[in-house]
Every structure is written in C-alpha cells, then in structure tokens.
N, C-alpha and C positions, 0 to 999 in steps of 0.2 A: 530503427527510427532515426530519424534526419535531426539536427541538430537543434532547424528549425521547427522541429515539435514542442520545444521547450516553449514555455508560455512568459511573456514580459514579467519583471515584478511588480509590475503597475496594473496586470491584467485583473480588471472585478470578479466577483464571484461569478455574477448572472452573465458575463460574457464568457468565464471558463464555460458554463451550463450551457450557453445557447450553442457554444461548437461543441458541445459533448453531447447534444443533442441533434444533431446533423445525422441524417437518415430516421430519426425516428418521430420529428416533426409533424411527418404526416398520421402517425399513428395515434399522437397526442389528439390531433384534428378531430380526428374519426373519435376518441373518446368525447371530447368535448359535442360532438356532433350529438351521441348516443347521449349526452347527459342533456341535452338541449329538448331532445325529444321528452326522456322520462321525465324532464321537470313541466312539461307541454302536457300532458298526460296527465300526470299528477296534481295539476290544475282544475285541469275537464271533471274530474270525479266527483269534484265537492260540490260542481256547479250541479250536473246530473241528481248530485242529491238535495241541494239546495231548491232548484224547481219543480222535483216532484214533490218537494213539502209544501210549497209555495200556490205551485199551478194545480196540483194533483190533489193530493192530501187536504188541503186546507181552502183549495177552491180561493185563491187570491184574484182577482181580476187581474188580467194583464195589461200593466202599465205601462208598456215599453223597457220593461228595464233587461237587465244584459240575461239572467235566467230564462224570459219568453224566448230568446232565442235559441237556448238548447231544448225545450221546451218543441219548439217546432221543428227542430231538427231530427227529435225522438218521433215524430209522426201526431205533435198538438196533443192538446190537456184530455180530451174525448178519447185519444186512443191510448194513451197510456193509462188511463183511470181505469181501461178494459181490460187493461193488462198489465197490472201492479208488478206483475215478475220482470218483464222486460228491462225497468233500471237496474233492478237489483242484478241481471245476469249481464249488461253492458258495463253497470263501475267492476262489477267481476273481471270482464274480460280486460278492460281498459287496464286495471292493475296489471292482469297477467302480463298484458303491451310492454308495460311500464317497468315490468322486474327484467322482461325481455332486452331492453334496453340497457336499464342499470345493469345486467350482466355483461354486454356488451362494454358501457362505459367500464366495467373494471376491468376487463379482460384485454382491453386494447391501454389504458392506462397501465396496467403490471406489466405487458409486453413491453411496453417503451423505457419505464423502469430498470426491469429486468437487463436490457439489453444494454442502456444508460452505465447501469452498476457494472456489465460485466467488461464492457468497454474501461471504463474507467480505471475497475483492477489493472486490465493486462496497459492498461497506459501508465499506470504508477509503478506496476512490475518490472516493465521495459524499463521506464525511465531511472527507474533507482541501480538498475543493473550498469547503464552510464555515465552515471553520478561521478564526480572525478574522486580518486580517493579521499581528499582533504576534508570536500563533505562528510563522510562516512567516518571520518576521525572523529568530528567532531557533533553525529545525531550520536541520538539513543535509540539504540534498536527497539526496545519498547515502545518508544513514542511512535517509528515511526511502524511497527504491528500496527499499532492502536489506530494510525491514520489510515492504514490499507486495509482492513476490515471493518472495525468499528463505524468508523467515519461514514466509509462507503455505505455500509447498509443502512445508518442514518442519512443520509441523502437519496436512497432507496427507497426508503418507506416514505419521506416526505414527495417524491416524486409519487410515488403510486398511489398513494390520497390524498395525501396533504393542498397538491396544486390542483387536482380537480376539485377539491372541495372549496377552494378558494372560488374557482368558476361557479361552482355551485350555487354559493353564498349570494356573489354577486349578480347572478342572473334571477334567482328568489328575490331578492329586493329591486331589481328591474322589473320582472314580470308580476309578485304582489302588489307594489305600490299604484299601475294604472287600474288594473282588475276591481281594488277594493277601490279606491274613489267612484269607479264605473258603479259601484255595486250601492257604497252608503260613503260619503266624503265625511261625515261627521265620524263615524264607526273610525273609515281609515285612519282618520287623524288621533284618534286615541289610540288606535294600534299603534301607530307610530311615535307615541309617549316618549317609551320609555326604549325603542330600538336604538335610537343614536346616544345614548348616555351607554347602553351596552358596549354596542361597538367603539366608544373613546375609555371606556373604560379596560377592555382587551386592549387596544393598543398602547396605552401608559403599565398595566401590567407587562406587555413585552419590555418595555423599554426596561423596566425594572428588573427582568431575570434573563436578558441579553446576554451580559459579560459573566452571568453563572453557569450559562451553558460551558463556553470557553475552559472555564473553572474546575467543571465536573470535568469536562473531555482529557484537561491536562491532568489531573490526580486519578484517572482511569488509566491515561499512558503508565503513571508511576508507578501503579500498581502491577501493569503487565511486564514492566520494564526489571521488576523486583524476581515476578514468578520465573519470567525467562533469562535471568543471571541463575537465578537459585540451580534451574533446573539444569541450567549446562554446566553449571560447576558443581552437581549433585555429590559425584564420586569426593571432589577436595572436601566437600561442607562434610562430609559423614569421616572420613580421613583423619579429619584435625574434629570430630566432636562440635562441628559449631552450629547444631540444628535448633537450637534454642535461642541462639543467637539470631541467627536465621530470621525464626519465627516472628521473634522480637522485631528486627529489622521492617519486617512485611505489615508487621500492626500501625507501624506510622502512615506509612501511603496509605494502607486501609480505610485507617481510621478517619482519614484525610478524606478519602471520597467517601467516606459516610457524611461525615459531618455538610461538606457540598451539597451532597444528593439528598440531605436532610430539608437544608434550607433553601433548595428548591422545590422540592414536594411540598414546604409548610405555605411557599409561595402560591403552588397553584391550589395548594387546598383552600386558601383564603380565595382565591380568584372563584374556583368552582360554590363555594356557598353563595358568595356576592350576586353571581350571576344567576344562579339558580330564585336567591329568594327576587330579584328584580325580575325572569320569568313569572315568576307565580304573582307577582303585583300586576306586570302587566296584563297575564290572563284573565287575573281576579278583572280589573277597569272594563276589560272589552265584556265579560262578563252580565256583572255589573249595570253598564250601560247601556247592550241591550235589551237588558230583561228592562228596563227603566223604558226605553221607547217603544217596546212593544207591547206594555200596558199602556202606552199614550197612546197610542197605533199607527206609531210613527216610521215603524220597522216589522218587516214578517218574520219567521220564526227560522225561515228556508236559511236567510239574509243571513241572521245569526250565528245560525248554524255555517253556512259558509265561511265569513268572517273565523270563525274559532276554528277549520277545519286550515283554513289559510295561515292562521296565526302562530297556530303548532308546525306547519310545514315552516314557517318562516325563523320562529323562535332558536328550534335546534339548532340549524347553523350558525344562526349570530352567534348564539351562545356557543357555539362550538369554536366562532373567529379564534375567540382567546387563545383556544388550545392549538388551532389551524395555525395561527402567528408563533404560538411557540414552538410548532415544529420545524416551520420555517427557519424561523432563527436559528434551533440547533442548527438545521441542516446548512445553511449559510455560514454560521461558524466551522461546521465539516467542511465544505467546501471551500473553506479560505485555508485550512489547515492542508487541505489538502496540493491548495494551486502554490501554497508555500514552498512543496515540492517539486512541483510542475514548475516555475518560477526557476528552478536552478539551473545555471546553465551545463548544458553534458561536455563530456570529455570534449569530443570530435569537434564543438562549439568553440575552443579555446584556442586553436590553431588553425590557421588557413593550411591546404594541403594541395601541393602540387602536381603533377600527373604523370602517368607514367608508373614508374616505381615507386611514387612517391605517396603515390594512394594504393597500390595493391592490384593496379589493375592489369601491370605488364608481367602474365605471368610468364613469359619466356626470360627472363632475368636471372641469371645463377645467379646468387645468393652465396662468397666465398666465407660470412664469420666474421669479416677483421673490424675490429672494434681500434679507435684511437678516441682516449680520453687524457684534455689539455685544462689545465686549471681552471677545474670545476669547483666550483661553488653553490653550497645548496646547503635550507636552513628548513626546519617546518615553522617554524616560527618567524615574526618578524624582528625577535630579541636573540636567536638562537641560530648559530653557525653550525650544521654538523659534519660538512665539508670546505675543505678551507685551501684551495687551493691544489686539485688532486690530479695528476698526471701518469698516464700508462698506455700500456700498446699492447695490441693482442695480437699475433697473424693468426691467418687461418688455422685452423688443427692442433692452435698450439693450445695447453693447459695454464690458467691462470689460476695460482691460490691467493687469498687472501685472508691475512692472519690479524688479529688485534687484540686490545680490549675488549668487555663490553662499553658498549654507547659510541667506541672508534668511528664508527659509519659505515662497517662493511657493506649490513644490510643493506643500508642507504642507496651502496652503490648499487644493489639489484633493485632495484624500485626505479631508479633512474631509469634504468636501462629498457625495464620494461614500461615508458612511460606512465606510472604511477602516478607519478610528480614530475614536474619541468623544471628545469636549474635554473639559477638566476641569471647564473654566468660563464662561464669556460665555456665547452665543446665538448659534445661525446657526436663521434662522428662512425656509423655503420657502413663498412662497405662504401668507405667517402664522400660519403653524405652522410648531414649535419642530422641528428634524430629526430629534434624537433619539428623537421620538416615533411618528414614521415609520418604515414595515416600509423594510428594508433596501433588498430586492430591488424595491420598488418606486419607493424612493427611485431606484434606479442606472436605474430604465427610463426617469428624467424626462433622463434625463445622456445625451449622446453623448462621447462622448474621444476623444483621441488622446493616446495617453504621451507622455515625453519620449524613450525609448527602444519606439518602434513592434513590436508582434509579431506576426510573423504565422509561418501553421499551415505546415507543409509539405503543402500541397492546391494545386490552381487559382486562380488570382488572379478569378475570379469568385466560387468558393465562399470565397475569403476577404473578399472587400465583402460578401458574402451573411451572415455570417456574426453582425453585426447584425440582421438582419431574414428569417426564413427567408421562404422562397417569394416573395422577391421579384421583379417581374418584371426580363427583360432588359431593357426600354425605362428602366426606375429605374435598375436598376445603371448604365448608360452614361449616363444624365443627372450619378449620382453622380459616376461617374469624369472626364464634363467639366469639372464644377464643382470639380473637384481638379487639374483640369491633365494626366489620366495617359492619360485614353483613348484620345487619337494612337501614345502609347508600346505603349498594350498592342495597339492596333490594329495595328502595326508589328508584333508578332512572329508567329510561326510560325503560332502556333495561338491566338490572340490570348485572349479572358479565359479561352480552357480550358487554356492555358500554364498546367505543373505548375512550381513553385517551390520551389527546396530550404528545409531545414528552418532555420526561422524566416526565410525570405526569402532565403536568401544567395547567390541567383543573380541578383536585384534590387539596383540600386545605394542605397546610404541613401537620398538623396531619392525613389528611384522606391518606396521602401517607406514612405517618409511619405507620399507620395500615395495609395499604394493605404490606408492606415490613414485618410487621411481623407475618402476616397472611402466608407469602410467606416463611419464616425462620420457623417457626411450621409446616407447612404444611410437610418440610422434614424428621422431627423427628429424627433427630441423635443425638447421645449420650451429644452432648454438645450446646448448648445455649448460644451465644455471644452478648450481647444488648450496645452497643454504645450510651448511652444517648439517644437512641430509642424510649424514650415518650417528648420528651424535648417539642414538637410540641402540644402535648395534654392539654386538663385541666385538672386539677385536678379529676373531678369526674371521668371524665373516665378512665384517668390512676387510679386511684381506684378501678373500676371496671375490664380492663385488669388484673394489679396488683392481684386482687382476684383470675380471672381465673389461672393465672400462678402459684399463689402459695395450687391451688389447685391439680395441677400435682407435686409437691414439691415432691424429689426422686427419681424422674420418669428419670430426665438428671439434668447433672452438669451446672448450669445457674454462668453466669461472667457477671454483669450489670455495667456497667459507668453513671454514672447520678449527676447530680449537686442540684438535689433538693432531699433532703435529708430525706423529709418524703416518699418516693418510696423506701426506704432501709429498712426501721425498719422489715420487713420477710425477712433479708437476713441471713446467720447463720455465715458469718463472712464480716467484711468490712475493707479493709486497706485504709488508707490514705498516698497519695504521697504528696511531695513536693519535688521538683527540684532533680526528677527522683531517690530520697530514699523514701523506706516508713520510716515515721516517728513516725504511728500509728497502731494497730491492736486491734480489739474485735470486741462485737457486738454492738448492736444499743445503747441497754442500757448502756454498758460497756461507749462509748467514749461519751457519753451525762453528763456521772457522771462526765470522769476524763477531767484535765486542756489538753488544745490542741486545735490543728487549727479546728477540727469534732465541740469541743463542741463550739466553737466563732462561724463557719459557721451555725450551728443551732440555734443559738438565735439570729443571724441575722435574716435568713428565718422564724421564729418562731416571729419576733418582725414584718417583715412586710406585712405578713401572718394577721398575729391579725387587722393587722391596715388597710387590703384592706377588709378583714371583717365588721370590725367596723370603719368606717369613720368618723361617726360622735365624735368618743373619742379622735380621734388624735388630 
C-alpha cells in the first residue's frame, strides 16, 4: 500500500465510509431499489383489503375515493363479490412479491457489508504492518484487537441493517403520509399525533448514550488488552505463582465494562418502555377515533382498517429510529476509532525516496556491506539521549562486536540501521549513501537479524527458516540450519522440519529457537549479518561450534554481533564498547584485554567465574 492510502487526521467518519464503499455503491442501490419495491407492495395489500370491505363486503357506494381505484383494477365491485377468493389469493401473492424483494434487499445489503468489513480488515492489517515503530511503542495491542475485529463488525452490522433501515424509515413516512391524507386527512392527522414527539424523542436519547458507546468500546479494549498480556505471559504468571493476582488484575477492566454496558442497557431500557407505551397511545387515538366517525358515518370500516394496517407498518420503524440511531452512533464511534489508525502516517510517508538504488528498484547494484556511522545522535524520547555522539566504520566482510551495559544503546544501533527509527543527527551512511535516503523496505532486504528476543510463527520449523526466503530449496534450508547448529536437533524429532511448533516457539527450548531464528537470518544471505546477543540462550560448546561455522564464511558479509559474553568476540576484527550511549573503547580482542577499561574489568570478571564453574572444587 502507497503511502498515500493513509487517510488525513482531519478525514470524517462518513468520508472514511463513502471510500470504503467504492465498488459496492452500486449494490447498496440495488438494495435500496428492492426495499423501495417491498415497501410499494406493502402498501397495495391493506388498500386490497381496505376496498373489498368497503366496495365488496359492506356495499359502500363509490365516492371517488383512492380504494374505488383498486377496486377497478381487481375487475369492479360486481366481480369481485363473485369471487370473494380472488383478494384473498392477490394480498397472498402480493406478500409473496414483497418477501421476494425484502430477501433481495438483504441479500444485496450483507453483500456490500460483507465486502465493506472485509476490505476494511485487510486495509487496517496492511496499514498497521507499516505503522513506523514509535507508533507501535506507544498502542496497546489490546485496544488495537478490539479496533480490528470488534469495531469492524460493529460497523458490519450497522451497514447491513442499520442504513437500510434508515431508508426504510424514511421512505414509510414519505409514502404514509400522502396515501393517508388521500384516504381520511382528519384520521392522518391524529396518526401523526404523536410520530414527531417519537422521533425528537429517539434523537435526544442518542445524544444522551453517544459518548457511552466510546466508553463501553474503550473498557472492552481493557479487557482484551488484560486477556492478551495474561495469555502471552502465561508460562511467567504460573512460574512466579501469580494467578490470583492475575485474576484480580482482570476483575477491574471487567468490572469496568459491566458497569458501562450496565448504564447503557438501563438507557435503552427506559427508551424501549417510553417508546412502546407512546405506540400504544398512539394506536389507542386512531383507534378510538375511528370507531367515533364511523358511528357518525363519517368513516367506512375498509378506511379504518387501512389506516391501523398503515399505522403498524409505520409505527415499528419510528420506534425502531431510536435503536436505528443508536447503532449508528456505535458504529460511527467504531469508525472514528478506527480512521484513528488509518489517520497515521506509514513508514515510507516520512521520507521522500530517490531512485535508482535509492528505492530498490536497480536491481543490478552490488550491494558490498560497508557501513560508516559519524556522530550519531538519537533519543526515543524528546527528554532522553540514548545516543550521544557515536562513530565507527565497518568495511565490507569485516566483523563488528559491540559490547556495553544494559541501556548503553547497542540495540539502538540495530534499529537504526534497520530503519526502525530515523536519527536526529549524524550519518549512518550504507555503501556511501546516507540511509535516510534509502526506501525502507529495501534497506531491511540488505539486513539479515536475529533479535535479542527471537520469534517465531506458530507453523513448521521449516516454514519458519523458510520464512526469510520463500521457495527456498530443502538442500538451503538444511545447509542453513547446519551452520546454526540445529539441524541434528530438528533431525531428532518426530517429524523433523515439518515439526509443528507452538505459538511463538514454546514447544522449543530458548537456545533451540535462537537457532532456528538464525538458521532463518542465513538462510537469506544478504550482504549484512545482524546478531542481537543471538546465542545468549546457548552454551558454550555450542556457540563454539556456530561461532566456528560463521567465522568460516568470514568476508563473505559484513557481521554487527551484540553479546555480553565476551569470549564469542575474540574472531571479531573490531569491537567498540559503549557506555551511556558513547563509545568509550575501540580495538580488537587482544587490543582491550591489554589496555585499562570497562572490556578489560568485564573480562576478568567472566574469565574469574568461568574458572570457577570449571573448577569447583578450588573455589
């Protein structure tokens, strides 16, 4: 998706909806069409029965009035009196028309719904996938579940009734109100009593449970936001005993969207009685009043009966407005949560991108690794420096370590690198251009990684090596996974790389899922190699033996390793040491082992208790 798919933060709800409805416009038509007919239809029946009580039955003389005309349309009062069955088997059929239709109206309304909803996901899907990281620092993955399903299918279901019933509504009170004056203007007008105190009465009800919708949606996030921490950090909560605590934790949001979804239900339950007992007054008057003029004999019985068959057709949806507007409203507050997202602007929006190499698109460019980084400066905060000035040089093939604290900025510098984050200031320059200037996406295909915290899918441990490189062959994959140490292991199990693996690995021990992750980062073979503390999870011998394989590709690509144990560095050809986001060291292995500094104290720590887990019995 283009950059410009992201939506203004100015953009309305009903203008997100009107392009999110682009292609299915016309199907809304066609519903609205089919609702236009049944409610056409559903008109005709009461008239049919209104003048065969009138003309037929009751022998009324015909006055001109709008009945005589169906009346003559049936074949006049003489042939239908011969043939009492004939209305009865036309309002039959006419229904039948009329369901025929209303299936139609909903079946081309769910289509355009349907399609609406599912557009909508894969436009939220997409779009959060290019969200720049800083976003993503700072949601709640709960909230934003709750806005890519929840919301969604609240805006789903308001689409696939809610808005034809709006048309509904308003075409019943279009099409009742000339019909009944045609029919008795005195009747109409006491139909019409008590309709418009309905309808202002459903609209100040919205206005009143508006900002509750909002209310319930955000204490529904909490509570998904509660279930889906709990659950991914299932193994820790049971670990450390804290399921009680847990639980506890979960009754606050709970108890929070009860109490909302309380005093919104107590909301509409007063709306629904109000409205109800104001139907039954109204019916009672038309009631009432005609039984009053038709002992004067001022009214026929047909009329009446019309009138009450009209009234009930008319009734329901007014009285349904209220609940019509309140779905509206959720669904409008879904849709503003959700153009919240759509509102943000993506990665590839943040930087203009030059051409050539500079977007990805010359793929005849060798690609040699060499990184130069010139006093860089970068902070995630606007109060907080966590780079202060950092300088290094990489050439091609060569091996870069980087040692420190925690909080130094190692990390930092891999996130840079992989445009995660943009610097405020210095130069990190790829292959002699400036990175910033470099498309994204192209930048990260020159990068292989491994995090410091490894992920992997819940799939096969083949389709997750694979998952760098699609269509790779099996003879790669198993090379990869030698050269990471794993493929005895995976060759050891059941069903070996078609072994299914639970979700994010946790059927795999930590080290067997840093290998499969860097099984997965070799397997892509691009010019650069980024290891994250990547064996931190292994022991010794084996990271000895990875270790060996990697530095038997030495040249082959520019390797950046982070690691805290210090004997995995001594093949590296240069190693800086951070603290508090400067470097305050540079050489090699042997270089910062001679000279005074935080490298050589870190190593004769790990060196003093190293000897001593060796040797036990000396300590």
């Amino acid at each position: 998706m283009a950059s410009g798919r992201s939506l203004s933060s100015k953009s309305s709800p009903l203008r997100l909806l009107w392009e999110l409805m682009r292609g299915f416009r016309g199907t809304y038509a066609r519903a609205i069409g089919a609702l236009f007919v049944f409610t056409a239809i559903n008109y005709v029946v009461p008239l049919v029965a209104s003048a065969t009580i009138d003309f037929v039955l009751s022998q009324e003389p015909d006055e001109g009035r709008l009945t005589s005309g169906v009346i003559a349309l049936m074949g006049g009062a003489e042939f239908v009196r011969e043939r009492l069955w004939f209305p009865a088997v036309l309002m039959v059929l006419l229904t039948l028309v009329a369901g025929v239709f209303a299936y139609f109206k909903s079946r081309f309304a769910a289509q355009a719904s349907d399609g609406i909803a599912r557009r909508l996901k894969d436009r939220l899907y997409d779009h959060l996938q290019r969200l720049p990281a800083k976003y993503h620092d700072r949601a709640e993955t709960g909230d934003l579940i709750q806005r890519c399903t929840s919301d969604v299918e609240t805006l789903r279901l308001a689409l696939s009734s809610q808005v034809v019933e709006v048309s509904n509504s308003l075409l019943l009170l279009l099409t009742a109100l000339p019909l009944m004056i045609m029919l008795d203007g005195r009747m109409a007008a006491i139909s019409f009593v008590l309709i418009v105190p309905i309808i202002l009465f459903g609209y100040i009800y919205v206005g009143r449970v508006k900002h509750l919708f909002k209310e319930v949606a955000e204490a529904e996030g909490q509570v998904t936001r509660v279930v889906q921490e709990n659950l991914t950090g299932l193994r820790v909560v049971r670990a450390f005993a804290r399921q009680d605590f847990e639980i506890s934790k979960f009754a606050e949001p709970n108890q929070l969207y009860r109490d909302r979804s309380l005093r919104l239900l107590r909301l509409m339950a007063w709306y629904w009685s109000i409205s109800d007992l104001v139907v039954l007054i109204q019916q009672g008057l038309v009631l009432f009043s005609g039984a009053y003029f038709i002992a004067t004999g001022s009214l026929t019985v047909g009329t009446l009966f019309a009138f009450l068959m009209f009234l009930n057709m008319l009734l329901w949806p007014v009285r349904q407005m209220g609940r019509t507007l309140t779905e509206l409203g959720k669904s409008v507050v879904a849709l503003t949560r959700m153009g919240e997202i759509l509102s943000e602007p993506e990665e590839s929006s943040q930087r203009s991108c030059r051409e050539g190499i500079m977007t990805g698109t010359d793929h005849a460019i060798v690609v040699e690794g060499r990184i130069a980084v010139a006093d860089l400066v970068f902070g995630y905060g606007e109060d907080e420096t966590e780079l202060k000035g950092v300088s290094f040089e990489v050439d091609p093939g060569q091996t870069l370590a980087i040692v420190g604290p925690s909080g130094s900025g190692k990390s930092t510098i891999m996130s840079l690198l992989l445009r995660l984050y943009d610097y405020e200031s210095g130069s990190i320059q790829f292959d002699g251009r400036e990175l910033t200037e470099l498309d994204r996406q192209w930048v990260r295909s020159q990068f292989s990684v491994v995090m410091q915290e490894p992920f992997l899918y819940s799939k096969t441990i083949g389709e997750n090596i694979r998952l760098s490189r699609d269509g790779a062959a099996d003879d790669d994959v198993t090379e990869a996974a030698r050269l990471a140490d794993i493929h005895d292991t995976i060759a050891s199990f059941g069903e070996g790389y078609a072994t299914q693996i639970g979700e994010r690995g946790v059927t795999l021990s930590g080290g067997q899922r840093q290998r499969v992750a860097l099984a997965r980062a070799l397997l892509q073979d691009t010019p650069v190699l980024l290891l994250d503390d990547a064996l931190s999870a292994v022991d010794a011998e084996t990271e000895a033996t990875i270790l060996e394989a990697l530095r038997s590709r030495h040249g082959r690509r520019t390797t950046l390793v982070i690691a805290h144990r210090l004997s995995t560095l001594a093949h590296a050809d240069k190693i800086i040491v951070l603290e508090g986001g400067r470097i305050i060291q540079e050489g090699t292995h042997a270089e910062l082992v001679e000279a005074e500094g935080l490298y050589r104290r870190l190593w004769k720590i790990q060196t003093a208790l190293e000897n001593e887990l060796a040797n036990p019995a000396e300590s």
